[in-house]
VEXMI-884240 format. One line per 2 residues: number of its first residue (from 0); their letters; for each residue x, y, z of N, C-alpha, C. Coordinates in steps of 0.1 Angstrom, whole numbers, always signed. Layout:
NUM> A> X,Y,Z,X,Y,Z,X,Y,Z ~ ...
***
This chain:
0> XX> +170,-110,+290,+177,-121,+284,+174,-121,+269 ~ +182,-120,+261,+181,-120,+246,+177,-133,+237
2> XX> +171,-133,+230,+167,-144,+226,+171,-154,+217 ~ +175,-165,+221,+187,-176,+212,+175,-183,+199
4> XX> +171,-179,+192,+166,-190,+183,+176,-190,+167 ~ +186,-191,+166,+195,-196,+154,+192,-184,+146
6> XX> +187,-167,+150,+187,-158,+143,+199,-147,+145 ~ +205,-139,+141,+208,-132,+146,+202,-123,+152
8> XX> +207,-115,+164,+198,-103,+173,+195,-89,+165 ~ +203,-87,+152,+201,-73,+144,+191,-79,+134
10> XX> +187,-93,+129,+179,-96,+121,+167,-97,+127 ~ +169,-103,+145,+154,-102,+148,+148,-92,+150
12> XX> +159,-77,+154,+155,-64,+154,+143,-59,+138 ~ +147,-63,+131,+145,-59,+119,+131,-66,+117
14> XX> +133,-81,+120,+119,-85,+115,+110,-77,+121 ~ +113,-81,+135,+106,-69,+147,+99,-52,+142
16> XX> +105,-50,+134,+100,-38,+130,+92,-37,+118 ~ +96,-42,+111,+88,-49,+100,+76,-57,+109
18> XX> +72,-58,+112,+60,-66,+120,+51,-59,+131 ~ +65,-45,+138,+54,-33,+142,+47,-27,+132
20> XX> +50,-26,+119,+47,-17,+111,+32,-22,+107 ~ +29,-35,+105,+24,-44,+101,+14,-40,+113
22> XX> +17,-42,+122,+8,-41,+134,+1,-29,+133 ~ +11,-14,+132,+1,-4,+133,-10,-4,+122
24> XX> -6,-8,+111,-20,-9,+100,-26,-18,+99 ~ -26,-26,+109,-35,-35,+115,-49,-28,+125
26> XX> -38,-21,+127,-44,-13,+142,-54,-1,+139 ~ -49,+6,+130,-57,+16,+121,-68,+11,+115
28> XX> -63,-1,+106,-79,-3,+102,-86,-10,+106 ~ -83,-15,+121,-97,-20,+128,-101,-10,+133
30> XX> -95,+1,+135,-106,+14,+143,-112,+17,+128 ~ -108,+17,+115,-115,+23,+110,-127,+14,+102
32> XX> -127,-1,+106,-138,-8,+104,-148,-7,+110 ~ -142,-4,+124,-156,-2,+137,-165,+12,+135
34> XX> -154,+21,+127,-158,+32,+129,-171,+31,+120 ~ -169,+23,+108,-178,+22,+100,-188,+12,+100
36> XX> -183,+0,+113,-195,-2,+118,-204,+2,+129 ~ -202,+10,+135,-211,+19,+143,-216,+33,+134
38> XX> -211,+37,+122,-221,+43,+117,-224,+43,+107 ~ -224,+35,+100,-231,+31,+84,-244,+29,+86
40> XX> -248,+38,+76,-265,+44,+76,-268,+39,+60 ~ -282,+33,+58,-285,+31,+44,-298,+19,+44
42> XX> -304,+11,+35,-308,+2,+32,-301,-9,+38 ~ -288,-14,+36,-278,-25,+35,-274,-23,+50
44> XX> -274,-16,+57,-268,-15,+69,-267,-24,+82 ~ -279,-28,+83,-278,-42,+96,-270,-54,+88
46> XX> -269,-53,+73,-255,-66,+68,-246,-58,+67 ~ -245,-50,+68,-227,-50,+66,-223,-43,+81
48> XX> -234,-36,+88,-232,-40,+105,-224,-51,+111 ~ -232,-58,+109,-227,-78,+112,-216,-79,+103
50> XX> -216,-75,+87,-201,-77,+81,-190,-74,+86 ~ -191,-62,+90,-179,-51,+91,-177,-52,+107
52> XX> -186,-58,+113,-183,-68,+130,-170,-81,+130 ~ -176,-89,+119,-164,-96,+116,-149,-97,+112
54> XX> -153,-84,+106,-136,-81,+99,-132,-76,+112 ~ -134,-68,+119,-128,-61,+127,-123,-72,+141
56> XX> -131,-81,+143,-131,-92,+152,-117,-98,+146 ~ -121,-102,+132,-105,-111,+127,-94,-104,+126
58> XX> -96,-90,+125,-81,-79,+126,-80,-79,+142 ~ -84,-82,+151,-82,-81,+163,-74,-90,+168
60> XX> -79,-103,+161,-72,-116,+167,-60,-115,+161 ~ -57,-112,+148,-46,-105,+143,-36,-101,+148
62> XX> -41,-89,+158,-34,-78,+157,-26,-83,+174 ~ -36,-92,+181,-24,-100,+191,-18,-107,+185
64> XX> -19,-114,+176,-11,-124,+174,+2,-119,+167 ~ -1,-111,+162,+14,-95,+157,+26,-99,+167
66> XX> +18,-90,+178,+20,-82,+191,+28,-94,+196 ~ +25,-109,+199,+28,-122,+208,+39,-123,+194
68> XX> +41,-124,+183,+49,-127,+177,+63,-117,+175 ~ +58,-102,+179,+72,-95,+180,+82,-101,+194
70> XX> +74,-99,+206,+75,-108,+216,+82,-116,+218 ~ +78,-131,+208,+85,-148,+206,+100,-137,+202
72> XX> +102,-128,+197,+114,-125,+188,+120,-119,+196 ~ +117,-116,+211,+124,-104,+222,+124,-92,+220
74> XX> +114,-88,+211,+116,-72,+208,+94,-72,+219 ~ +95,-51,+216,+88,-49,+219,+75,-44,+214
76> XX> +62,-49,+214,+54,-46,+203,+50,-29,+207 ~ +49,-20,+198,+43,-13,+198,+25,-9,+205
78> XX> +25,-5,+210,+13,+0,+215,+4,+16,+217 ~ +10,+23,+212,+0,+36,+213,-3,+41,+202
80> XX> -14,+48,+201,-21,+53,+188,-5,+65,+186 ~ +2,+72,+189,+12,+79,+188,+25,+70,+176
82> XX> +28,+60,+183,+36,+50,+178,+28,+48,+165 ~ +14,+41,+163,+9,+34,+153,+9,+46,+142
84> XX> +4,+57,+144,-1,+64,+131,+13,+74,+128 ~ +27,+71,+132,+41,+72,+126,+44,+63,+116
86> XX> +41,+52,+119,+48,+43,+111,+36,+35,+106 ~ +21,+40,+99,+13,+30,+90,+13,+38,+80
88> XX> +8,+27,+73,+3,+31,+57,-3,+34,+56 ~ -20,+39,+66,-32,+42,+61,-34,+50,+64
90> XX> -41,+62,+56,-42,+73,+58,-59,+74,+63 ~ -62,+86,+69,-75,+90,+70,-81,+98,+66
92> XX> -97,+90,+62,-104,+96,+50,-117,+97,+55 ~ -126,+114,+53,-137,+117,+54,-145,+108,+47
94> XX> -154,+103,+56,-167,+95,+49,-181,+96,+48 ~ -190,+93,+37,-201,+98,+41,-206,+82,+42
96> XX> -210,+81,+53,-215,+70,+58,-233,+66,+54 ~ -235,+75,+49,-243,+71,+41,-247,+67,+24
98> XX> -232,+64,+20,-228,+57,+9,-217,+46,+13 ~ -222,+36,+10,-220,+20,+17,-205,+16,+7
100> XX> -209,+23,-2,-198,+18,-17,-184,+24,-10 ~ -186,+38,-9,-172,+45,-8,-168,+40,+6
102> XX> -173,+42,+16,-167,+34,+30,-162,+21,+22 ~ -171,+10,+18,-167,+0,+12,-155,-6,+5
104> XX> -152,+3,-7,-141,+2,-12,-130,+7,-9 ~ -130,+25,+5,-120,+28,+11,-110,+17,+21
106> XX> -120,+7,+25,-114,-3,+33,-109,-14,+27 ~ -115,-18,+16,-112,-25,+5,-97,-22,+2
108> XX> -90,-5,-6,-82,-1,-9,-67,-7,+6 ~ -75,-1,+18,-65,-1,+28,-62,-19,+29
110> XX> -69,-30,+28,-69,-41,+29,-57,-48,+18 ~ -56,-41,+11,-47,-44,-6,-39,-38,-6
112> XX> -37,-27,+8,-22,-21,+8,-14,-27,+18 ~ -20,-38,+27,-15,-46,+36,-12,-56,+30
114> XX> -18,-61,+21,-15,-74,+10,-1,-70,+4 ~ -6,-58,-2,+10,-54,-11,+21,-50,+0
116> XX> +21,-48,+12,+33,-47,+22,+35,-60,+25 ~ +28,-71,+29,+28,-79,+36,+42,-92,+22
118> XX> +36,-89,+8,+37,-96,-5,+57,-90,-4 ~ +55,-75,-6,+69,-71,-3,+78,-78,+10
120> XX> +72,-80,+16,+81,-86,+26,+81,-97,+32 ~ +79,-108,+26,+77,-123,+29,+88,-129,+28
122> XX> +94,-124,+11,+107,-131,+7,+122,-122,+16 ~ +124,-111,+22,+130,-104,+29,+132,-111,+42
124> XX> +121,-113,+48,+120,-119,+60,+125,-136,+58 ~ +121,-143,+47,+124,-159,+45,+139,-156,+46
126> XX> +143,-148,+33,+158,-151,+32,+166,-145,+38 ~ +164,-127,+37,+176,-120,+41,+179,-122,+57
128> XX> +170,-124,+63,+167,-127,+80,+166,-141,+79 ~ +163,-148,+74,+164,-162,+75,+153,-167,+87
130> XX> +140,-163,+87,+129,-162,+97,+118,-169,+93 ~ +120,-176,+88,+108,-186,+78,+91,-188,+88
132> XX> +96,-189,+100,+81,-190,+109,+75,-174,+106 ~ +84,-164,+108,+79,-151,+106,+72,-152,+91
134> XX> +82,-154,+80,+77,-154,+71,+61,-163,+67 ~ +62,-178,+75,+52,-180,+76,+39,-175,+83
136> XX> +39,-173,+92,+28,-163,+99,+24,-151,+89 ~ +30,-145,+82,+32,-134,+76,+20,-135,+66
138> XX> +27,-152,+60,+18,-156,+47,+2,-158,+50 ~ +0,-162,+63,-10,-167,+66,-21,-153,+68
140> XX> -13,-146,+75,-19,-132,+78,-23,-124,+59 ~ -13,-123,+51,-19,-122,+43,-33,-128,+35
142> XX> -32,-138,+40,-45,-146,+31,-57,-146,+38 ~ -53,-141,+50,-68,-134,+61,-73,-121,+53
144> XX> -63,-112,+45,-67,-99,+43,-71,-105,+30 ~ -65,-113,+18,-71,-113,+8,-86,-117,+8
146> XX> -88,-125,+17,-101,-131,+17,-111,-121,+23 ~ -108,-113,+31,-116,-102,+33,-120,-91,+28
148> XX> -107,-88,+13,-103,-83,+3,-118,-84,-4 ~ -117,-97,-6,-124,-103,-16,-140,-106,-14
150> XX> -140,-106,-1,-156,-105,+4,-160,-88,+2 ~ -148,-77,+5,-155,-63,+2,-159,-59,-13
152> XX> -150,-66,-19,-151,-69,-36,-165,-71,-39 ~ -167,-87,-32,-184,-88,-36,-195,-79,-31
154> XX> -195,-74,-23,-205,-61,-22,-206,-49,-30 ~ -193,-47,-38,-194,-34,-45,-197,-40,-61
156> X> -198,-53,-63,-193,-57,-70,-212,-55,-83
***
């Protein structure tokens, strides 16, 4: 059954994809939070252990609430590492896990490129699709990343 909410079905196609996309670099960089919280070696390491536990926890709650929101729209969320690393922005980068800075500000970088996709496409989704809950969810999801933006900020800082 297709979904009647006062959108058109080619516009909810679209948010829908715009929102997998979103999803996969969601999805990327909580594996690559974890990754760096299971092996960040150094001085600082049991805090940014516990730090980098939290981000990945809040990209997780995230990353359903993506998934439940392509869903509300009748489309289908993406799910395989195959699907996600076609269509993300984040690339993968050798680390030496025993420099806290470069992991640090690598995730940092990937966090600000979700800001700047998310920023590109707020007003797309309000107007051209006419999807204002998407766009709002959108907004909100951005300001989870800036604020985590901003807490990687103060570590290197």
């Amino acid at each position: 059954m297709k979904t009647n909410i006062g959108i058109p079905y080619q516009d909810l196609e679209e948010v829908a994809t715009i929102l997998n996309k979103l999803l996969a670099d969601e999805y990327v960089l909580k594996t690559k939070i974890q990754n760096a919280h299971w092996n960040i070696t150094g001085v600082s390491s049991f805090e940014l252990h516990k730090f980098f536990e939290s981000q990945y926890e809040t990209i997780d709650h995230s990353i359903d609430e993506i998934a439940e929101r392509i869903r509300s729209l009748g489309h289908f969320a993406i799910g395989s590492m195959r699907d996600f690393l076609a269509v993300t922005n984040m690339v993968e980068e050798k680390h030496d896990f025993a420099n806290p800075a470069q992991i640090i500000q690598s995730l940092l970088n990937d966090h600000e490129i979700i800001i700047r996709v998310i920023r590109n496409e707020i007003i797309p989704i309000a107007e051209k699709y006419k999807d204002l809950g998407t766009a709002d969810f959108v907004t909100s999801l951005m300001q989870k990343h800036e604020k985590m933006a901003w807490m990687l900020r103060a570590f290197i800082s």
